[in-house]
C-alpha positions in Angstrom: -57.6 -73.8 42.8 -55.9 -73.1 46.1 -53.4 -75.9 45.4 -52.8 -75.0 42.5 -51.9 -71.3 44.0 -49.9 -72.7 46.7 -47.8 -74.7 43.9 -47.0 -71.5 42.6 -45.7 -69.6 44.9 -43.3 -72.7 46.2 -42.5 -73.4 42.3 -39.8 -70.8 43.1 -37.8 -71.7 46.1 -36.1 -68.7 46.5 -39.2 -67.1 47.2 -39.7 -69.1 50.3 -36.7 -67.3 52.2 -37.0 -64.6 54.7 -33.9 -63.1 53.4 -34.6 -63.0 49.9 -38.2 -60.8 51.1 -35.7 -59.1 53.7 -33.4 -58.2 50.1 -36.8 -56.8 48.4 -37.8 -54.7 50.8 -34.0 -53.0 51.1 -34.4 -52.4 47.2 -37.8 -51.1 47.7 -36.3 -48.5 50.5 -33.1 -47.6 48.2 -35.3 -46.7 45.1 -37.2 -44.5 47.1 -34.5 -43.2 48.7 -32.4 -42.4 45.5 -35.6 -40.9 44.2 -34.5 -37.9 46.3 -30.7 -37.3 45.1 -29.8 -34.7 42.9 -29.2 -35.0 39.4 -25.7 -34.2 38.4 -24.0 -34.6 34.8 -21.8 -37.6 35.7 -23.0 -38.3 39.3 -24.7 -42.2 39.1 -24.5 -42.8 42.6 -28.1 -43.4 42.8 -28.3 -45.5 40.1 -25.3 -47.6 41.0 -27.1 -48.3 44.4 -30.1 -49.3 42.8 -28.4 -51.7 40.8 -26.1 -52.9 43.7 -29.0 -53.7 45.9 -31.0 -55.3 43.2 -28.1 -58.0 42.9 -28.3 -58.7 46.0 -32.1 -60.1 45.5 -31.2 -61.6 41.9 -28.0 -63.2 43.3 -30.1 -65.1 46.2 -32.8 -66.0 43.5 -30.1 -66.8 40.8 -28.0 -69.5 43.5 -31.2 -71.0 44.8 -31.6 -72.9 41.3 -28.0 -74.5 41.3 -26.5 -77.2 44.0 -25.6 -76.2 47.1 -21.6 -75.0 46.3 -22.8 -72.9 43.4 -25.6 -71.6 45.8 -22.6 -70.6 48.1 -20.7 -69.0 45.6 -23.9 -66.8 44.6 -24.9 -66.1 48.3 -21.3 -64.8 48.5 -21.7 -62.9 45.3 -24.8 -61.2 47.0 -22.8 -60.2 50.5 -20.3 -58.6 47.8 -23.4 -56.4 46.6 -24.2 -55.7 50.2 -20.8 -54.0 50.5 -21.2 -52.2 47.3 -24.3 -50.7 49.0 -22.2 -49.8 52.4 -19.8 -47.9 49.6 -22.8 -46.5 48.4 -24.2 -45.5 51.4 -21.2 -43.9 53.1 -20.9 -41.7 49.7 -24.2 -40.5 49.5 -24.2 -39.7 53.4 -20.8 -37.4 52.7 -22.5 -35.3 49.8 -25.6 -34.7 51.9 -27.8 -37.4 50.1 -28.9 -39.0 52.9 -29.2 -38.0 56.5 -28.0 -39.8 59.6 -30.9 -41.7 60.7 -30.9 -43.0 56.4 -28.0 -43.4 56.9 -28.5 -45.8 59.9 -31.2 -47.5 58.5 -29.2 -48.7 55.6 -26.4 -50.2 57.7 -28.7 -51.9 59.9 -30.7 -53.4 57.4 -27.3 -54.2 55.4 -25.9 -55.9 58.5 -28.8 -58.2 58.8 -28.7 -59.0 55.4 -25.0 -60.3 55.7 -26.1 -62.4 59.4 -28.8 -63.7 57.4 -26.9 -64.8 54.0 -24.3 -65.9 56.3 -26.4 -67.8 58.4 -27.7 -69.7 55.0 -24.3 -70.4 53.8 -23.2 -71.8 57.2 -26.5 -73.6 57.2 -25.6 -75.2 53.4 -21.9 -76.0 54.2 -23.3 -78.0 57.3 -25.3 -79.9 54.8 -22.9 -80.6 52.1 -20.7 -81.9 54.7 -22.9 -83.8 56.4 -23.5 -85.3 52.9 -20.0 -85.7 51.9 -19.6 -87.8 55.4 -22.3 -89.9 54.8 -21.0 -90.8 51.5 -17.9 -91.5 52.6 -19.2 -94.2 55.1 -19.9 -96.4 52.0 
């Protein structure tokens, strides 16, 4: 029963990244967060943010299933969510949504999240190369 539990949670690969667990707990902060703005006829910030930080999580999960240059081009897609959230952020800090120390948190925890996607795509790119040399030896 236990390996059959451990197959599970490793079935998904994504699952097995810090960032992609760093990327759920961001979305977990925004919805709480946007819990807390006003609701104004037309005003969707919070919902926007919500959706912008939940792509980041879907993009990582999305890539992990393709090769590694498709797994690029979705890591890259999520760092473009990231900066959605930093527009989203800085908006909802100038209509008094969130405070400075929110406002703080968000950035910090945005910032890691683009050292740690780029960290993975470096880390990929070093591996497709080294794959592409290797195949050239032949």
């Amino acid at each position: 029963m236990e390996n059959e539990l451990e197959k599970n949670t490793a079935f998904f690969r994504f699952e097995d990244l810090r960032v992609y667990h760093k990327a759920l707990d961001y979305i977990d902060w925004v919805n709480q967060i946007t819990a807390s703005f006003p609701v104004r006829t037309g005003d969707i910030i919070g919902e926007k943010f919500c959706h912008s930080a939940i792509a980041i999580a879907v993009n990582i999960s999305e890539g992990s299933s393709r090769n590694k240059s498709q797994f690029v081009y979705y890591l890259k897609l999520a760092k473009s969510a990231i900066r959605e959230c930093i527009i989203f952020t800085s908006l909802a800090q100038k209509r008094s949504f969130l405070d400075n120390t929110a406002n703080e948190y968000s950035r910090n925890q945005l910032m890691e999240l683009t050292k740690m996607i780029g960290a993975l795509i470096g880390s990929l790119q070093r591996s497709s190369s080294f794959v592409a040399e290797e195949e050239d030896d032949f």
